[in-house]
N, C-alpha and C positions, 0 to 999 in steps of 0.2 A: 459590519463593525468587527476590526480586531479588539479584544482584551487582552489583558495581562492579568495576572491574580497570582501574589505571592504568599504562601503558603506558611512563610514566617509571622508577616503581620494582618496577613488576611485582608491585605488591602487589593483592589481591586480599581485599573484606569484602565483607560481606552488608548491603543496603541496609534490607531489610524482607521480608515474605511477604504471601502469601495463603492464602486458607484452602483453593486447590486449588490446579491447576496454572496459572503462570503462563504467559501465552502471547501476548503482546501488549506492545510497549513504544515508548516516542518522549520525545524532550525538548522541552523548550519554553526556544529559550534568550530569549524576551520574557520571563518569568516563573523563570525557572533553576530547571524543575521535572522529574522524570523522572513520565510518565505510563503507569500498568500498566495492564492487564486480565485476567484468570485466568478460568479454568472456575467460578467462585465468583460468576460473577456479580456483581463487585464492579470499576468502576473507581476507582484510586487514584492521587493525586497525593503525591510525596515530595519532601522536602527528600535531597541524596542525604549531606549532611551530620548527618543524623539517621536512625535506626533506627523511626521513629515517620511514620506516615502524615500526611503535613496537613489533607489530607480526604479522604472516600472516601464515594465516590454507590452505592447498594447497591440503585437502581430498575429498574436494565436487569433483564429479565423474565427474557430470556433470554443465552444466553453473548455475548459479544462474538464478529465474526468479524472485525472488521478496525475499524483507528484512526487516524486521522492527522492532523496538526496544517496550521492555517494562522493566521499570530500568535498571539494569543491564542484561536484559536476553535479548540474539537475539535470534529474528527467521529467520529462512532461508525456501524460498524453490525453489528446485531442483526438476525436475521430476516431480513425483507423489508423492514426500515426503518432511516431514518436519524435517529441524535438529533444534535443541534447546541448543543453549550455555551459557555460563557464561562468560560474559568479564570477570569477576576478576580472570578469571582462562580457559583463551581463549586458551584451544590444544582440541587434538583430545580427549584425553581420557575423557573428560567432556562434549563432545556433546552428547547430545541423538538423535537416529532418527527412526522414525515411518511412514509408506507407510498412508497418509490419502487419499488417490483417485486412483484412477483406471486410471485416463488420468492424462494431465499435469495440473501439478497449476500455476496458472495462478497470484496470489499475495496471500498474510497472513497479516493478522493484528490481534493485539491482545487487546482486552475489556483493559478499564480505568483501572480496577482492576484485571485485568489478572485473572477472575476468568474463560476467556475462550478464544479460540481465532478463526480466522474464517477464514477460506480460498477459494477461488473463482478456476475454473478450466476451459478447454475450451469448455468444453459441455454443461458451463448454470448452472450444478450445484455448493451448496455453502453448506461446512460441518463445523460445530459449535463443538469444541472438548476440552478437558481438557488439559489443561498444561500439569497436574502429571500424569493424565492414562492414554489419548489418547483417551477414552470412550466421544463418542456424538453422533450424527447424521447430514442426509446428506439432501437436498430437491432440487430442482428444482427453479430457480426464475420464469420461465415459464412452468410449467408443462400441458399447453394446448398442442394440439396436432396439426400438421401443413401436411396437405398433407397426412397423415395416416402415419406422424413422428413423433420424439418427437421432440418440438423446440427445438433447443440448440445453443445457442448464447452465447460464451466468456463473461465471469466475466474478464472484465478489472481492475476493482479497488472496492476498499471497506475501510469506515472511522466509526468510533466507535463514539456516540454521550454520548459527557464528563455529560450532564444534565440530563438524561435516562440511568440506568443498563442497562445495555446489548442490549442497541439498537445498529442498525450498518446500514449505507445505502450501496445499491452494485450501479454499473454505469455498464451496460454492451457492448457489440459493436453494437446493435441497437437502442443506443439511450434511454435506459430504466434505472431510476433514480428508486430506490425501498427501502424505510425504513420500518424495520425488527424490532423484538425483539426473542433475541438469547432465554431468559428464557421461554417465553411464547409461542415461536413458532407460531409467529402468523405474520401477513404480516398488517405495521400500517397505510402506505400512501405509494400512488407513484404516482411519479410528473409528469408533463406533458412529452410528450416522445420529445425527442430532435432531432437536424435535422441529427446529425451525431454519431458516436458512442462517447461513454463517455472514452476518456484518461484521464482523473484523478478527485478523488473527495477529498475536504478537507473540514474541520468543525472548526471553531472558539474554541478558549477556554470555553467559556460559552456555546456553544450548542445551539447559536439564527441563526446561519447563515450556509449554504450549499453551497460552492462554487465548481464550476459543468466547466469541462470544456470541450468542445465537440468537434471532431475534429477527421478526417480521421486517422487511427491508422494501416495504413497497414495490418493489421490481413487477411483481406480479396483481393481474387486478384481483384476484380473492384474498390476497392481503390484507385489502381495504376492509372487508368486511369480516374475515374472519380476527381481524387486529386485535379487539377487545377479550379475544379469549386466550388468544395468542401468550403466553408465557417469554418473560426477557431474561434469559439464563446468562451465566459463566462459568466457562469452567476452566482447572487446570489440571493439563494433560502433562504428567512425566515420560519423558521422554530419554532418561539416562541410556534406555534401551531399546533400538528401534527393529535391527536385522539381526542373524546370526553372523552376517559378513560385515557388520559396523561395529567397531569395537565401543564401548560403553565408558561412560564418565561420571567416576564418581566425582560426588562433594558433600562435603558434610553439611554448607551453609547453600539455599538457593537464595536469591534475587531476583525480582520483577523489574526488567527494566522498563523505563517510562522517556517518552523524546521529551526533556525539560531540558531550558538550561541548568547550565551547572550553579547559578546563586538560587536555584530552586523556584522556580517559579515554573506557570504553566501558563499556553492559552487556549483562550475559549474561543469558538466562534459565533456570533448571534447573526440575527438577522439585522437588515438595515432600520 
């Protein structure tokens, strides 16, 4: 079940469904569209002024694991791949898709300027790739070695900072907060390590603030059981100053930004 809930009157309707659980949402305010994904295998674009889907692409093989918008282009990814669409012209024959991993992905985001986009998998590593050619490369966030292993700890999440080209922080499922620069390939800071794995990271419009939020994610099975002692934190991380070689932004005033539309409203996801 999609929601809506507007924040003015505190009212609260049902935008549309899916035919399983929904699990996956974003707006597009170039096209003022809410875009779903569900366990059904189905992405959906809605008017959130109608009850009635506008279109809906019913080719992904498999579930969605992660969605994210840059203007008009989604990205998707499924599997070990990524499809590439055009709302204004959202069917099949306009998607592109490209295998970028070997295991699953884990989420995708794509840079301010889409001049690249990044995506996280569950083995730790994180590949940095072209829109148009699919041409980049792949690294490790922890490339030490554990046990005469390699470590590899789930990329949960990953945010593009708007004040830095092609920087991008990952959040992994140990706890590990790490900012990046995709051009220079270089690793710039990483934050203190947290007490539980990182389910989501998001960044202000200006790029002064990291907001981290940490918190049991099931991925693992002593999650299950250690969950009830388990602590669900947040924090935020200032970020005015990151390197000696990033220059720094001030501002007097910070902001949290939030994916709402612009008449303020938000959505929820529930189950079916």
């Amino acid at each position: 079940m999609i929601n809506r809930y507007d924040l003015h009157s505190e009212f609260e309707f049902t935008v549309g469904y899916h035919d399983d659980l929904a699990t996956h949402v974003d707006f597009s305010s170039e096209t003022c569209q809410v875009i779903t994904a569900g366990l059904d295998r189905k992405i959906k674009l809605w008017d959130i002024r109608s009850a009635e889907a506008l279109k809906s692409l019913n080719s992904i093989p498999i579930e969605v694991d992660s969605l994210s918008l840059s203007g008009v282009t989604l990205l998707v990814a499924a599997g070990p791949s990524v499809y590439i669409y055009d709302l204004r012209k959202f069917d099949k024959s306009t998607g592109t898709q490209k295998t970028c991993m070997d295991s699953r992905i884990t989420c995708v985001r794509p840079s301010i300027d889409f001049e690249e986009f990044v995506v996280g998998s569950i083995d730790g590593r994180v590949a940095v790739k072209s829109p148009s050619t699919f041409d980049g490369y792949t690294f490790r966030c922890h490339p030490k070695q554990k046990n005469g292993r390699t470590y590899t700890v789930r990329v949960n999440d990953i945010a593009f900072l708007p004040s830095i080209s092609g920087a991008f922080v990952t959040g992994d499922n140990k706890g590990y907060v790490i900012l990046w620069n995709a051009r220079s390939k270089k690793r710039l800071l990483e934050f203190q390590r947290y007490p539980n794995g990182i389910a989501s990271l998001s960044i202000n419009c200006g790029g002064q603030l990291l907001a981290v939020a940490s918190s049991y994610t099931y991925q693992e099975a002593n999650e299950m059981t250690e969950s009830d002692h388990s602590p669900r934190n947040k924090w935020l991380e200032h970020i005015d100053y990151i390197a000696p070689s990033v220059e720094s932004i001030a501002s007097q005033t910070y902001y949290i930004y939030v994916k709402i539309p612009s008449h303020s409203s938000f959505l929820l996801l529930s189950g079916p």
